[in-house]
N, C-alpha and C positions, 0 to 999 in steps of 0.2 A: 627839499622834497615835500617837504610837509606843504607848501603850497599849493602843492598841484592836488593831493589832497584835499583838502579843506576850503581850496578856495577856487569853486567853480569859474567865476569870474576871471581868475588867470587864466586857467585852461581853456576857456573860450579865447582868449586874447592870443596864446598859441595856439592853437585850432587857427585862428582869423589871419594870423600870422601865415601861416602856412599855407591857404589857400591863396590869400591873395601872390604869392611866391609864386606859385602853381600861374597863374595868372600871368604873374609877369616872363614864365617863360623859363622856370628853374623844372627840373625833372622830377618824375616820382622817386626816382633812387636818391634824390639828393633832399629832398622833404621829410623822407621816411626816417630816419634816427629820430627826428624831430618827437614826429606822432608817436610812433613806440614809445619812449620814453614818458607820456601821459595815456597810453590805448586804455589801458588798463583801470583807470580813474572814470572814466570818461562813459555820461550815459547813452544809449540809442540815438537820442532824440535829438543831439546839441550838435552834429551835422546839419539838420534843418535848421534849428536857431542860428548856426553859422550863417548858412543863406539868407535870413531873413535879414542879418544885421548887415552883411555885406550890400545884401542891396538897398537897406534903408542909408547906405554911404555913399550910393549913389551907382553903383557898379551895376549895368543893363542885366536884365535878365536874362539873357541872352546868349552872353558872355557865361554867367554862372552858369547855365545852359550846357555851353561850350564846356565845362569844366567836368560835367559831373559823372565822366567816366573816370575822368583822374580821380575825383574825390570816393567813387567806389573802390579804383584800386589801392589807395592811400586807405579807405578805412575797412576794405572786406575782410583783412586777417583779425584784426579787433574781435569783429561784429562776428565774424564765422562763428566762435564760440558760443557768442550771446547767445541762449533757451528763447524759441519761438515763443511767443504769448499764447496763455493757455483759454480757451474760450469752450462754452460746452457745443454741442454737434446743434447744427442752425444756425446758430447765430451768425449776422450777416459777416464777421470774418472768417468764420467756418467755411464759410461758401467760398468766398477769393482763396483764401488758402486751398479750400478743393479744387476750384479751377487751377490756380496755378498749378497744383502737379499732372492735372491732365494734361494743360498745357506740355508739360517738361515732359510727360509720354508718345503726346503727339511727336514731340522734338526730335527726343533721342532713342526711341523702339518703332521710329515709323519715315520720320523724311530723311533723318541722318542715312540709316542705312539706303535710304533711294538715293541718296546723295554719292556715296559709295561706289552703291551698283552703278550708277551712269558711267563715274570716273573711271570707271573698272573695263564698262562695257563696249561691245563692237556698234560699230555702225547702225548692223542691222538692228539692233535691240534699243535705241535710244529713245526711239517716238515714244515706246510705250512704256519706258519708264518714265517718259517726261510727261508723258499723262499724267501716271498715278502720282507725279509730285504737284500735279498742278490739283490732281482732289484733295490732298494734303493742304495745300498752303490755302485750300477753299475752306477744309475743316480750319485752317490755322486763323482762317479772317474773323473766325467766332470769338478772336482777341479783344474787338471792337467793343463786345459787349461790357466784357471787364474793364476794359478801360473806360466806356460812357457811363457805367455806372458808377465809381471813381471820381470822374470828373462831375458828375452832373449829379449824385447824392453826396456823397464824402466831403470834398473842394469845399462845395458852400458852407459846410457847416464848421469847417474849418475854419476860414475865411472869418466867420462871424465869430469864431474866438482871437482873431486876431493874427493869426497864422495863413499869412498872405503867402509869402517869397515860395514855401516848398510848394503847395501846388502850382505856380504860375512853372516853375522849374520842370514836374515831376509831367504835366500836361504837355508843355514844349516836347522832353521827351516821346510821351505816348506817341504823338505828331509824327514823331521822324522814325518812329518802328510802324507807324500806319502805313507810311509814305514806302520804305523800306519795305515792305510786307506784300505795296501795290508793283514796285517795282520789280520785283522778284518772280509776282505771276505775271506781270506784261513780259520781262524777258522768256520767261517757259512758255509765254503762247507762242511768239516769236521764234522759235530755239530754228535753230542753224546747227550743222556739223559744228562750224567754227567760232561757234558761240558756248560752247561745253565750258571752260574754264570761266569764261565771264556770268552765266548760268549760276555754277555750283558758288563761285565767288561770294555773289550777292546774296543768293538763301543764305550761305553761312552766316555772312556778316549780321544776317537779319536776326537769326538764329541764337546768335552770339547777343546780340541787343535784347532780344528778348528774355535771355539769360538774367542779362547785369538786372534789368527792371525787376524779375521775380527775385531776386536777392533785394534789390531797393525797398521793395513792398513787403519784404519778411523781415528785413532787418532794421527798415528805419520809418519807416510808415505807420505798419500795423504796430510795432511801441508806440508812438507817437499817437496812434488813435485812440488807444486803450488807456494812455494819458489824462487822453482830453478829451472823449466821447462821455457821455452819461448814456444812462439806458433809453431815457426818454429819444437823444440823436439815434442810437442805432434802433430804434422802434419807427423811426422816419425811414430810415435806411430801408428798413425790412419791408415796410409795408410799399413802398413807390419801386422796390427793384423791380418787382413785375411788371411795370413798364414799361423794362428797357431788356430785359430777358438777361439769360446767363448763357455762360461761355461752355462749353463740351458738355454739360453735367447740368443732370436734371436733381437740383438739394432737394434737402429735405425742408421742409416751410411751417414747417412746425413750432418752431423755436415762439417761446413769447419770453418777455422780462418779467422775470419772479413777481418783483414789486411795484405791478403797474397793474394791479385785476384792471383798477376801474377805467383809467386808460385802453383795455383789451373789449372791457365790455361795451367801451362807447362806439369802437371798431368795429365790433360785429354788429350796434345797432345799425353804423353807417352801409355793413350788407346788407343789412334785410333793408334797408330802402328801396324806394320806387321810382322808375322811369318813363313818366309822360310820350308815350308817344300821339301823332298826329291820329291813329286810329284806338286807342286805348293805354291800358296804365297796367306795369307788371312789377314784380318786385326784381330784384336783381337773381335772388335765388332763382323764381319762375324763369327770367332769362334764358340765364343756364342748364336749366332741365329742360325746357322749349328747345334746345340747339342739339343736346345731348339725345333727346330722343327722334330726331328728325332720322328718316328712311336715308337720308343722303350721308356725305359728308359736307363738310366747308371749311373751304380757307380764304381769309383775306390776306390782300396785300395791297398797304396802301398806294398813294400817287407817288411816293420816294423810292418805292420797289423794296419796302423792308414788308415783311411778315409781321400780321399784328394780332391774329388771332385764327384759332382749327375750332370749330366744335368738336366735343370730345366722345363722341358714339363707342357702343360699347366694341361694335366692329369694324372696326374704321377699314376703308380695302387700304390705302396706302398708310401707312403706322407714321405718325409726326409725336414731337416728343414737344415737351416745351424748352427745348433748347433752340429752337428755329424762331423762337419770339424776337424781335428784335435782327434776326439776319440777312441781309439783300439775297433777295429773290436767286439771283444768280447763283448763286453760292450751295444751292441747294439743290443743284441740280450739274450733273456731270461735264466736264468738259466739253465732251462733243455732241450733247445736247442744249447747250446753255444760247447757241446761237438763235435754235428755234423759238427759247422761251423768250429772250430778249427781243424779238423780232416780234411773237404775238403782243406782246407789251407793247409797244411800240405801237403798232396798229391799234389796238384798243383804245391805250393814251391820247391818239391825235386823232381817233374820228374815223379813219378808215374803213374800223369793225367797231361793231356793236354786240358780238358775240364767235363763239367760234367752240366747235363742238369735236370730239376723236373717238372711238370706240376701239376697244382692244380684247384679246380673250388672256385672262391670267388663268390658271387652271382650269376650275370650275365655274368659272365665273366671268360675262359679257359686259365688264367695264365702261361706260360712259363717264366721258370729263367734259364738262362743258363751261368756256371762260367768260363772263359778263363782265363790261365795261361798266363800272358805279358810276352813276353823276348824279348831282343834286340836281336843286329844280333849276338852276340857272343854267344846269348845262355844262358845271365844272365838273372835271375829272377828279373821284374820290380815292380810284382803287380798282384793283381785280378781283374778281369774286370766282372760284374755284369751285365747283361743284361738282361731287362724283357719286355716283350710284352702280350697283351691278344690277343690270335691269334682265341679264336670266329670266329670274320669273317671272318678269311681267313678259316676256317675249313667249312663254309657254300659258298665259291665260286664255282661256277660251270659252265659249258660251255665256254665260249671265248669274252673276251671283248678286240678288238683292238684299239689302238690309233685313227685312222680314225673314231672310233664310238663316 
């Protein structure tokens, strides 16, 4: 026993033992004595280092791919116990662990019981619960975000410590809950009487994957980062996530590393910098106060159909959070309005229109939206540009007010 103990080295070798078993076609029930007998020695993190050596032996990534819902059921009674990693509020794994329980909210106090009510329901009641599942799995697409952040902050910096295998694995993954995720609303747009059981099916199974990943990412990831992150990586992390936005949950962004002033200081010179434009020169602060005090609102969305930016006015008529940074246009708008938004897009995009304008009364208030096609000077398509105002009072001026009065 003392082996297994003291000498990590073995334990990796049954660990390697064992997957590749799994691999060649032996069961979980027949593994499991195995694992048990070391669970308890064994740290977070030497599941990933199993993958990485397996595939440095030449085993497709592919294949471990393939495996790594075994290897969750094989090691989640271990890991369950294992104490999440403690980090203080901000910090960029503060944030994914916040997401993931909205996530697990959205799941299980929101689509599940629509899942229910369908199976449950008659005929006539089905459309419109198959609506409200398809706003659901629209709020659920805000997965992407967690995941591209993930992928596209985390991964590299992994990567450059030398911890290849688990992200090439944990990305595959993401992949086929993406894929899964898209499948799921194409079947509910599609939905048939006789499609109800093939329907609830595939949410589940989606469901169910989205599961096993937030345990993957609490039990073997986040140790694994807190590993091998220094403050300086997760200060990369923190500062570029605002590029790619976040999932249901608007953090808090506050968080700095204790022991990095001068690090933080050279950050905030890089905000007060300046931006050349063709007709004059602003600072970034200036920017921002320019957009925030405009009479209108604004949104962009670039040529991909993601949201990249709202001015933040202190009255905005429609309320946008920064949770929509980062999310396809579509997604943010209701089922059975999503045709007309994809369709002015569309026209915009290829030249058709050039603008296109709606008026509406919301209470007190004479709403104007009006959508402009961006192109640079060559004429390429940058984006849609969203512009809203309640022009009420300008529809009640009257007579002449000059300067001098």
């Amino acid at each position: 026993m003392s082996e297994l103990i003291n000498n990590r080295e073995h334990r990796k070798q049954i660990i390697r033992e064992i997957l590749i078993d799994l691999h060649k076609g032996k069961t979980v029930q027949e593994v499991k004595p195995r694992f048990d007998a070391i669970a308890e020695y064994m740290d977070a993190a030497e599941l990933s280092l199993i993958e990485q050596s397996l595939i440095d032996e030449g085993i497709p990534v592919e294949e471990i791919q393939n495996l790594c819902d075994v290897h969750a059921a094989v090691f989640k009674e271990a890991l369950s116990d294992k104490p999440d990693v403690q980090v203080e509020e901000g910090h960029p794994l503060d944030i994914y662990r916040d997401e993931n329980q909205e996530i697990e909210k959205l799941m299980d106090n929101e689509i599940r019981p629509l899942l229910d009510k369908l199976r449950d329901s008659a005929a006539e009641f089905e459309a419109e619960i198959v609506i409200k599942i398809i706003e659901k799995l629209n709020l659920l697409w805000d997965i992407d975000k967690h995941y591209s952040r993930k992928e596209n902050l985390i991964f590299p910096i992994l990567e450059g410590y030398g911890i290849t295998a688990p992200p090439k694995v944990m990305w595959g993954v993401d992949d086929e809950i993406r894929a899964l995720l898209k499948d799921s609303k194409r079947l509910a747009l599609q939905y048939k009487k006789d499609s109800k059981e093939e329907v609830i099916a595939k949410i589940e199974e989606t469901l169910n994957q989205i599961k096993e990943m937030i345990f993957k990412e609490n039990k073997i990831l986040f140790p694994m980062l807190m590993e091998t992150l220094n403050e300086n990586d997760w200060l990369r992390i923190h500062e570029d996530s605002d590029q790619i936005g976040y999932c249901l949950i608007e953090p808090n962004l506050k968080w700095t590393p204790s022991n990095l002033s001068e690090k933080i200081n050279e950050t905030d010179k890089q905000d007060a910098g300046v931006v050349k434009f063709s007709t004059g020169v602003l600072t970034t602060k200036e920017i921002e106060l320019i957009f925030s005090h405009l009479p209108v609102d604004i949104t962009f969305v670039d040529k991909n159909d993601i949201v990249k930016f709202f001015s933040a006015a202190k009255d905005r008529i429609f309320h946008r959070t920064r949770t929509i940074i980062g999310r396809k246009v579509e997604n943010c708008h209701p089922p059975a309005s999503v045709h007309v938004v994809e369709k002015l897009a569309q026209d915009l995009k290829s030249g058709k229109k050039d603008s296109e304008a709606f008026w509406i009364k919301m209470g007190g208030k004479y709403v104007y939206i009006q959508y402009f096609a961006v192109r640079d000077s060559e004429g390429e398509f940058m984006g849609v540009l969203e512009v809203t105002q309640d022009i009420k009072p300008l529809q009640e001026i009257s007579g002449e007010k000059r300067i001098m009065d």
